[in-house]
N, C-alpha and C positions, 0 to 999 in steps of 0.2 A: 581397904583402898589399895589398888592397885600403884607401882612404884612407878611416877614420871621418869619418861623416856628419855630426857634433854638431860646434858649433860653427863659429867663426871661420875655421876650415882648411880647412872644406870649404865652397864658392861654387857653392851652387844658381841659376839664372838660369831667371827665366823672359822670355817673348816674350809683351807683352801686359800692360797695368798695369790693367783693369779690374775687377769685382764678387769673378769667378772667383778670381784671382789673391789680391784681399783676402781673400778665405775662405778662400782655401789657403795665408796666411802665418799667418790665424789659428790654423789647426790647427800647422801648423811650428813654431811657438812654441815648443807643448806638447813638441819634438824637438828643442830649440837650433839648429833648422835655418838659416842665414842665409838670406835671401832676397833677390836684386838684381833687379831689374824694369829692361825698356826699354820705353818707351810712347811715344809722338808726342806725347801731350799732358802738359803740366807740371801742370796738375789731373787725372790719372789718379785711380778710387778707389786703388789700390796707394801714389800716391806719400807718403802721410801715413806710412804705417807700414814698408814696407819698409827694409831693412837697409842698401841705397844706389836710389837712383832714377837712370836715364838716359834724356834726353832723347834720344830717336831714332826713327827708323822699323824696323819692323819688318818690312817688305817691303824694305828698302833692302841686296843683298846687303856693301857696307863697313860700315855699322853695324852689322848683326847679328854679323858677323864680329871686329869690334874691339870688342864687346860680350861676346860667347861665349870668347875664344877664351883667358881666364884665366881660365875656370869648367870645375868638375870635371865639372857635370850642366846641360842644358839642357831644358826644358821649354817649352810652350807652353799658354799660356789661349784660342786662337783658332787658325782653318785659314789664315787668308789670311796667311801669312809666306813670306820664302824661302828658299825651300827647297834652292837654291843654294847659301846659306851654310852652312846646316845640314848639307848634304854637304860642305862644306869643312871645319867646326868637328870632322866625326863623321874626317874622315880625319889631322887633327891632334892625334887624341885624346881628343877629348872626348865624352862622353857623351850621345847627344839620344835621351830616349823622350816622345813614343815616336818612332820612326824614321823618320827623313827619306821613307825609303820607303813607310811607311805613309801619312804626312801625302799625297804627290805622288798618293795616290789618292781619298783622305778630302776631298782640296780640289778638286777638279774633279769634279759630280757624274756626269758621264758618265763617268767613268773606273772611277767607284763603282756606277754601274748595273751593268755591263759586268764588275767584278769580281763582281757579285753573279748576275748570266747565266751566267759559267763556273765558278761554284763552285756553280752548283743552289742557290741560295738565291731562296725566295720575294718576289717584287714586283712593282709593276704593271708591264705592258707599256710600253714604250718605245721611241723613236726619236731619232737626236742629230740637229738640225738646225744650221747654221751660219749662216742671215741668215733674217730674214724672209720674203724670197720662198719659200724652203723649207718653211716652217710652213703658207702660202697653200697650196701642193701637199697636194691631197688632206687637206685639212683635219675634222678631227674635234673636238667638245670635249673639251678635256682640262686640265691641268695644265701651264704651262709655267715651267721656272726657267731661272737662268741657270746657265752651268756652272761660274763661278769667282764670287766678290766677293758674293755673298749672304750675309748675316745677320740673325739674328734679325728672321724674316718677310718682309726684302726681297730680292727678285731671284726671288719668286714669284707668280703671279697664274695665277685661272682665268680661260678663255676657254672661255665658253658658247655661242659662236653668230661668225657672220662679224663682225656691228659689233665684238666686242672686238679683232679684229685689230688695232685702230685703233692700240691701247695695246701691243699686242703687244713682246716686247724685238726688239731688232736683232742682241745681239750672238749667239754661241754656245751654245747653250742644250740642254734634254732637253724632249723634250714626253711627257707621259706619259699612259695613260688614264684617265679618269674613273672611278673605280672608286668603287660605293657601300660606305661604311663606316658602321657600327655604335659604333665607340670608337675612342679613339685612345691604344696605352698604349706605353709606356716602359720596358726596363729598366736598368741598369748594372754593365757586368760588368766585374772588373782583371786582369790581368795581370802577373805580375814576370819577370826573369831567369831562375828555377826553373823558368819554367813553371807554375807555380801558378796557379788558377784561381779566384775569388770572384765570386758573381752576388748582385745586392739585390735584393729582391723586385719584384713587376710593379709599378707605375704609373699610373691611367688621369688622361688630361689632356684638359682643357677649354679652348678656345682663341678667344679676342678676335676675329672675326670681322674687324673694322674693321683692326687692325693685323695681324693673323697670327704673334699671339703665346700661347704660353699664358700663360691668365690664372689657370688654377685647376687645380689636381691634388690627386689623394686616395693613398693605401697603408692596407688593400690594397685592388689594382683588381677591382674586383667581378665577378670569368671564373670559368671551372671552374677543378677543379685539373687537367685537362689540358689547359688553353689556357696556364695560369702554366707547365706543364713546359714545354709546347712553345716558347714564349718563351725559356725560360732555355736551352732546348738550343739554339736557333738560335744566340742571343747569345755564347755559350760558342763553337761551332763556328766563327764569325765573326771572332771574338778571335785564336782558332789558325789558321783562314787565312792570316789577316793574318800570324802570327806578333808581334804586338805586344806591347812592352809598356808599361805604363800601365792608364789608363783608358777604358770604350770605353760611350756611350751607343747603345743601339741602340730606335731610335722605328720602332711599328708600325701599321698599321690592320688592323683587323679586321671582313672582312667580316659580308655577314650572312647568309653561310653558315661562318661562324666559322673563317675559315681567316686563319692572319697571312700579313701582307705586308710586307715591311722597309721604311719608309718613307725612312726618313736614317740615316746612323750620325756620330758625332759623337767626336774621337780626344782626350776632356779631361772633366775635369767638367763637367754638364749642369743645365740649368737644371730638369731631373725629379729632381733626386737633391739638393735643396734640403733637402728634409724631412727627410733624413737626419742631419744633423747633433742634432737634437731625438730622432729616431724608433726611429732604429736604432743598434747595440752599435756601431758604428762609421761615420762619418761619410764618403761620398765625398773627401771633402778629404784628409781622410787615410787612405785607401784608396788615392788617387793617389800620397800621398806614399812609402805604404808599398809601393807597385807598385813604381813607379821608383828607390827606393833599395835594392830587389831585399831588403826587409825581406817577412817571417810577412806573408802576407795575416788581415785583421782579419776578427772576425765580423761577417756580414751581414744579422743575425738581428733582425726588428723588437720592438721592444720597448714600442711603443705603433703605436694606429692616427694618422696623422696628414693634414693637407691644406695645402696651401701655395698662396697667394696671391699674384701679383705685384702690385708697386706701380708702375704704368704712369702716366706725366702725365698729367693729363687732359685731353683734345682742348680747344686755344684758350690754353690757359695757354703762357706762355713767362717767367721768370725767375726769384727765389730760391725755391727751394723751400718751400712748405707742409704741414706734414701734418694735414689736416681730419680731426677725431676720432680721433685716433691716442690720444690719452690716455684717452680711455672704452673702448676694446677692451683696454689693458693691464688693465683691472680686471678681466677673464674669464679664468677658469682657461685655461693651458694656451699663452697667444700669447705669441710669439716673433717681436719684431721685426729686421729686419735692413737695415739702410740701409747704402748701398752710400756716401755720404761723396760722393754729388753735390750740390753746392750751387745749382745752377739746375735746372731742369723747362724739358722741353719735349713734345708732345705723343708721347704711345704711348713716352715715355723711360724706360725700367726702371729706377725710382730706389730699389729694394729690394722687398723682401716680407715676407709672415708666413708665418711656422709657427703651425699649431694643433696642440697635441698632446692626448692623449687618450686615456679607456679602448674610447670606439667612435667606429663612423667616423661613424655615425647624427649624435652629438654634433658632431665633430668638422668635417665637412660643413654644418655647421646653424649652426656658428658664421664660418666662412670664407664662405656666402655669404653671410654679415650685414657682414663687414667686403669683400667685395665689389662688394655696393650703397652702402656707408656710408662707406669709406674710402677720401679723394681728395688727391692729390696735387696740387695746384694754386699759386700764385703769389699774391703780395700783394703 
């Protein structure tokens, strides 16, 4: 018989004390789920509320191991862990979704391109290169990331032309082609033990040029309805690939001959499935929680149109956090603020967002770009 999930008895662990991880103790709550966080840093968002906090690294394979290895279930809010330990903890017992195996290809994007080439799934063309002299060969514009240790925006950048060579990375990388796109949408699909399957609706997001973040996303993304199936089926099919379970973001572009192209995939909750927690019968959060404790997958049926705003420092500010007119937007129907419990700013630093929710998107759009232009994140 399997060990109930509720309470004190059972030691969920996550890998990673950030934004993610607080939103998904929030919903835990609602489940008497305990929740123990390892972080590096001792002001993580997680460590105010979690059930116990550890200070450690989470790349570090003895910590993560002397971390995991009295927990029933282990988790992760980010890819760059290791994954070392994670095969150690899964062979003494313990439970990692999603699976060490999945993460070892989720975290290296060349590994991810390359599962995406032999399973016929749509993406741009590609090539892995290993130093810079490489990239110099036969050079075209394109896309270049690195192939480990990138987040949110960094360890990418376009090269248009030979001068950007200059800036080019050194280390191991994907160069990809230039592919013109149209949109750029989102969606998120889970997976439990049963094999159960749940997808949330399409996505489309708008992205901070300067940082290479998104800064703004709507539901629903304004496609046919055969660009949303075709999404959900890709998504779905990608999930069973892997054989995963958990949670699985999967970001696309779309040409402008309307075809998708699998941009990233992402093995946790996504910074597009924000809105869900306001929008739809069941929130990401706990979508995740209910994948991995091999609980009914929830409905994923939106139940308002919504948009969702990041709250990014504002270039030049560095220290305690401000939030400039945060109090005049609470007076509009429908926002939902969510601060992530960092106490300093610094520039393009995700210090939370809003939700807008709403009978249309017309509305709901019309009021996310007003807090857009208007709400700043800056220092005093």
């Amino acid at each position: 018989m399997e060990k109930q999930f509720n309470g004190a008895s059972f030691r969920l662990g996550i890998l990673g004390g950030g934004q993610l991880g607080r939103m998904f103790i929030q919903e835990a709550i609602n489940f008497d789920v305990h929740i123990h966080i390892l972080d590096n840093d001792p002001a993580a968002p997680c460590a105010q509320i979690a059930h116990s906090f550890t200070n450690g690294s989470i790349t570090d394979f003895d910590a993560v191991c002397s971390f995991g290895k009295d927990k029933d279930l282990i988790t992760v809010e980010i890819e760059n862990v290791n994954i070392e330990a994670l095969e150690w903890l899964e062979d003494q017992g313990v439970k990692v979704f999603p699976q060490p195996r999945v993460l070892r290809i989720i975290k290296d994007k060349g590994l991810q391109k390359q599962f995406y080439e032999s399973h016929h799934f749509p993406t741009a063309p590609f090539r892995l290169v290993d130093s810079k002299d490489e990239l110099v060969k036969n050079f075209n514009p394109c896309v270049q990331k690195l192939r480990t240790g990138g987040y949110d925006g960094k360890g990418v950048q376009l090269l248009r032309n030979v001068a950007d060579l200059d800036s080019a990375f050194t280390e191991p990388s994907i160069v990809e082609e230039l592919i013109p796109f149209k949109k750029e949408l989102s969606t998120i699909v889970a997976r439990n033990e049963k094999g159960d399957v749940k997808s949330f609706p399409l996505v489309e997001c708008e992205f901070n040029g300067s940082a290479n973040l998104v800064e703004f996303l709507f539901s629903p993304a304004e496609v046919t309805e055969a660009i949303e199936k075709q999404a959900d089926d890709i998504a779905i099919k990608v999930i069973e690939a892997l054989d995963m379970v958990g949670l699985l973001a999967v970001e696309f572009f779309l040409t402008e001959n309307d075809e998708l192209l699998i941009n990233e995939i992402a093995p946790r909750p996504h910074n597009s499935g924000h809105h869900t927690i306001e929008c739809n019968v069941t929130s990401q959060f706990e979508q995740h929680l209910r994948s991995i404790l091999n609980l009914p997958l929830g409905s994923t049926k939106a139940i308002q149109a919504g948009a969702m705003v990041n709250l990014l420092g504002e270039s030049g500010y560095e220290g305690p956090a401000y939030y400039q007119g945060l109090n005049r937007f609470l007076s509009l129907p429908g926002v939902h603020p969510h601060l992530y419990g960092k106490s300093t700013t610094k520039s393009y630093r995700k210090m939370g967002h809003v939700t807008i929710a709403g009978p249309s998107l017309a509305e709901v759009k019309q009021t996310a770009k007003l807090i857009l232009e208007e709400l700043k994140v800056i220092s005093v």
